[in-house]
C-alpha positions in Angstrom: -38.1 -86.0 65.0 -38.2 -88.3 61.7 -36.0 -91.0 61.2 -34.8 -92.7 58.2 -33.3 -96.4 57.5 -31.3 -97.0 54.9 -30.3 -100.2 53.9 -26.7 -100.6 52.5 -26.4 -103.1 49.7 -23.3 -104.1 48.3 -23.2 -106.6 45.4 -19.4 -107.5 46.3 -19.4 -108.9 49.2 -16.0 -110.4 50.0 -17.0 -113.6 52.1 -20.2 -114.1 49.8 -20.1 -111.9 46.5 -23.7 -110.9 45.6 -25.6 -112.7 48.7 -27.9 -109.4 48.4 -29.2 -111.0 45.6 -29.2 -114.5 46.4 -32.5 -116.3 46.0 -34.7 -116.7 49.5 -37.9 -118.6 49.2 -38.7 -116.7 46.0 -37.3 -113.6 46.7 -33.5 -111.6 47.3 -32.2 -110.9 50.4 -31.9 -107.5 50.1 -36.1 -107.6 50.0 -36.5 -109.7 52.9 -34.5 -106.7 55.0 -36.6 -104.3 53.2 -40.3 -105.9 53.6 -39.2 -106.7 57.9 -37.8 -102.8 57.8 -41.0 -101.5 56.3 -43.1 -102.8 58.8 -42.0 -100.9 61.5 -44.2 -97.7 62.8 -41.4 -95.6 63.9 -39.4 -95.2 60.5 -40.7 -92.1 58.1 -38.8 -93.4 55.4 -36.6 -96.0 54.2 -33.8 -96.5 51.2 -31.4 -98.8 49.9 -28.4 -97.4 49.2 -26.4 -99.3 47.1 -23.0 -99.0 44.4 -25.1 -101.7 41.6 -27.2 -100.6 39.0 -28.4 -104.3 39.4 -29.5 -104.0 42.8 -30.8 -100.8 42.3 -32.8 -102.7 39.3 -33.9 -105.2 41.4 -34.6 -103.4 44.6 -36.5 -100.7 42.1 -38.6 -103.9 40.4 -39.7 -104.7 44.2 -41.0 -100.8 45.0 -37.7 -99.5 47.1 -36.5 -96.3 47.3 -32.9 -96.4 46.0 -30.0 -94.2 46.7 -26.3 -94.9 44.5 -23.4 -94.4 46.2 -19.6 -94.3 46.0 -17.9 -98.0 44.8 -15.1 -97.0 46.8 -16.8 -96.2 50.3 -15.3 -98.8 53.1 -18.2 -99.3 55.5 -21.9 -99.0 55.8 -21.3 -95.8 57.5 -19.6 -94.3 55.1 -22.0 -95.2 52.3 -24.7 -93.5 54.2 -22.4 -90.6 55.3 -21.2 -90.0 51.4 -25.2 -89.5 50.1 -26.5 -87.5 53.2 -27.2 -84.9 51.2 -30.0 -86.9 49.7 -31.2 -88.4 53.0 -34.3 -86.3 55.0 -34.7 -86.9 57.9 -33.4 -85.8 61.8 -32.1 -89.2 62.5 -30.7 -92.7 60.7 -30.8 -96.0 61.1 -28.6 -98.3 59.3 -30.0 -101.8 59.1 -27.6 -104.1 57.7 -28.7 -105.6 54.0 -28.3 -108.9 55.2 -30.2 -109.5 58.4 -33.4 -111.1 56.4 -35.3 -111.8 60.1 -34.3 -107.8 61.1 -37.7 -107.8 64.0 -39.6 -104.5 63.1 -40.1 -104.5 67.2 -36.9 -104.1 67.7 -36.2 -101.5 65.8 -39.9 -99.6 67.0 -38.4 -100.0 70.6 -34.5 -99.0 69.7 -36.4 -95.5 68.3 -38.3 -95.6 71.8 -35.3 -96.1 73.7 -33.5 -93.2 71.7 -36.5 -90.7 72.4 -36.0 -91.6 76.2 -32.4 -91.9 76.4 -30.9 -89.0 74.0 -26.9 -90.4 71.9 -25.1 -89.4 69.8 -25.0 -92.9 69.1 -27.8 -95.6 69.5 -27.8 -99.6 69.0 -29.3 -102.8 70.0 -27.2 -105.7 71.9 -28.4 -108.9 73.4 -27.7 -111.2 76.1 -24.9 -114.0 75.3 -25.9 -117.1 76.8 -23.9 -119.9 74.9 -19.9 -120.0 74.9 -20.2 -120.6 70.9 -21.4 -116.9 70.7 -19.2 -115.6 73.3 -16.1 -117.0 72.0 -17.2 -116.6 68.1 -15.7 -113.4 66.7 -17.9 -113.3 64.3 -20.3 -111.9 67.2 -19.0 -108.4 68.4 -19.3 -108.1 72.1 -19.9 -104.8 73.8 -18.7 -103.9 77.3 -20.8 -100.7 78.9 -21.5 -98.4 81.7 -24.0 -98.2 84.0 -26.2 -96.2 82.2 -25.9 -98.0 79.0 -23.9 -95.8 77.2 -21.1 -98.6 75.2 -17.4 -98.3 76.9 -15.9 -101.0 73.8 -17.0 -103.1 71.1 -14.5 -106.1 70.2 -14.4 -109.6 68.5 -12.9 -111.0 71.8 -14.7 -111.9 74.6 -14.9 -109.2 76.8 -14.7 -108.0 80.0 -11.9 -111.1 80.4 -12.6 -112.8 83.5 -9.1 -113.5 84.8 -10.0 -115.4 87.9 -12.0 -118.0 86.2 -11.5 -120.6 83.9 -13.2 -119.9 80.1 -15.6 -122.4 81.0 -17.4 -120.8 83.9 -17.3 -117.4 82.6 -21.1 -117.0 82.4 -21.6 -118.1 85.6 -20.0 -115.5 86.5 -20.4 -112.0 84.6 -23.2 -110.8 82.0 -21.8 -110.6 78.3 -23.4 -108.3 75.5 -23.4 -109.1 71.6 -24.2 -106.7 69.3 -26.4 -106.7 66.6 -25.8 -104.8 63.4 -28.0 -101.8 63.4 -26.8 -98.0 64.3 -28.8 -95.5 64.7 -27.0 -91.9 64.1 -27.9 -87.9 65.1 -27.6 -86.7 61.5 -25.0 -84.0 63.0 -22.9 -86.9 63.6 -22.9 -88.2 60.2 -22.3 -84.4 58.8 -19.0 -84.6 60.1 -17.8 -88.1 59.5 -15.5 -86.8 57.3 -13.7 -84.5 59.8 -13.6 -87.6 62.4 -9.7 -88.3 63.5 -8.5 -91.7 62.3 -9.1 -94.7 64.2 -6.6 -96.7 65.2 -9.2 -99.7 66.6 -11.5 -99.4 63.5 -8.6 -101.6 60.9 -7.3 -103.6 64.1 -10.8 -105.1 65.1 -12.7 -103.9 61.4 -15.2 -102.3 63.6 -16.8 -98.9 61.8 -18.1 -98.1 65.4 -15.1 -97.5 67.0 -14.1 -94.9 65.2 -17.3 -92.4 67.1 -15.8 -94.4 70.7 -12.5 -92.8 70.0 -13.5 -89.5 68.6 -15.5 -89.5 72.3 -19.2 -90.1 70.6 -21.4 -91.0 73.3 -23.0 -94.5 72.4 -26.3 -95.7 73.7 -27.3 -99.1 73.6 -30.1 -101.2 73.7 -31.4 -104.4 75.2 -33.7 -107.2 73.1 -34.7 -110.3 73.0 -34.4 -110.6 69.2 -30.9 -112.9 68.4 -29.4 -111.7 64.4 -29.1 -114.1 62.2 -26.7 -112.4 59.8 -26.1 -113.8 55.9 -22.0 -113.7 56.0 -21.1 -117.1 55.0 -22.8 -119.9 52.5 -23.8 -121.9 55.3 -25.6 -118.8 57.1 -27.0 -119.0 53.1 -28.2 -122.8 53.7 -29.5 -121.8 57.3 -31.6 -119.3 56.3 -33.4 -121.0 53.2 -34.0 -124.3 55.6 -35.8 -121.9 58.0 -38.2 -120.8 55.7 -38.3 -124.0 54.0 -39.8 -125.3 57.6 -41.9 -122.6 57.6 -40.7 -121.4 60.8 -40.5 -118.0 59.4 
């Protein structure tokens, strides 16, 4: 089986406009994803699919494959999902454009796990182990079976623990966060189009729950790697101090 990331990129970002772009110890965002997705053995190919001719400029200057897509599409998903014809590959990952630490292991061992565990559905989640993170919905928390498989995502803190006080809930139960990264079948996204609509999806602005309720089965994935995500200016600031320290 081959597998393909692609890389959405949109210039008009609503919380940041054009942080793909933005300026990261001497190079865009949108490359730092690209050169941490490219070093990963178990991706046959990679793109960046994007609605900007300036990104595709830019992302073309750096030596990326680049794939333009609908202006009007409403998720990743539905970027990839509207230029599949133009995608090879038996699998896809989508790798969020502005994740510039994305761990290349991570996403080796999520195609591992796939090859082992066979979804419809596949992505990574990690263990919560602050209450900043568990109560910040910013960081989607997943609830799941036994075997993995994801039973909800949400922006509240879930399973709710209604015999505890907030404050001791991680004494008590394991919580999951989620990290941005699906991995698809490609006979899933053939039919995206034909999926019911989601109720869920606009209430929590989730693109994954739209597969949960159309009865997808969802795998997940356990790491150690934690996201650090570019939504905000300060997540901006954060991520040019890092690799001012040189922790990077």
């Amino acid at each position: 089986m081959t597998t393909t990331a692609i890389i959405p990129a949109r210039l008009a970002s609503s919380r940041l406009p054009r942080k793909v772009l933005a300026d990261i110890h001497g190079h865009p965002l949108i490359w730092h994803v690209w050169n941490q997705v490219s070093q990963a053995k178990n991706i046959n190919n990679i793109f960046i699919a994007t609605d900007s001719d300036e990104v595709k400029q830019v992302a073309e200057a750096f030596g990326a494959s680049v794939l333009m897509s609908d202006p009007d599409c409403q998720s990743g998903t539905e970027r990839i999902a509207s230029i599949l014809s133009q995608i090879p590959g038996d699998r896809i990952l989508n790798v969020q454009g502005d994740e510039p630490f994305v761990d290349p292991v991570m996403l080796d061992g999520l195609i591992n796990h796939w090859n082992t565990h066979p979804a419809d559905l596949i992505t990574p989640i990690f263990k919560i182990n602050s209450y900043n993170e568990l109560f910040n919905p910013n960081i989607v928390k997943v609830a799941r079976a036994v075997d993995g498989h994801a039973l909800y995502f949400s922006r509240s803190s879930i399973p709710h623990l209604r015999d505890y006080p907030q404050e001791e809930w991680l004494d008590h139960a394991t919580f999951w966060g989620h990290i941005g990264v699906y991995g698809y079948q490609r006979s899933v996204l053939e039919k995206f189009y034909q999926l019911p609509a989601s109720d869920l999806e606009p209430l929590e602005r989730l693109e994954q729950l739209r597969f949960l309720e159309a009865g997808y089965h969802f795998q997940t994935f356990e790491t150690s790697y934690r996201p650090l995500a570019v939504d905000v200016k300060d997540d901006l600031d954060k991520v040019r101090e890092i690799f001012a320290r040189g922790d990077k």
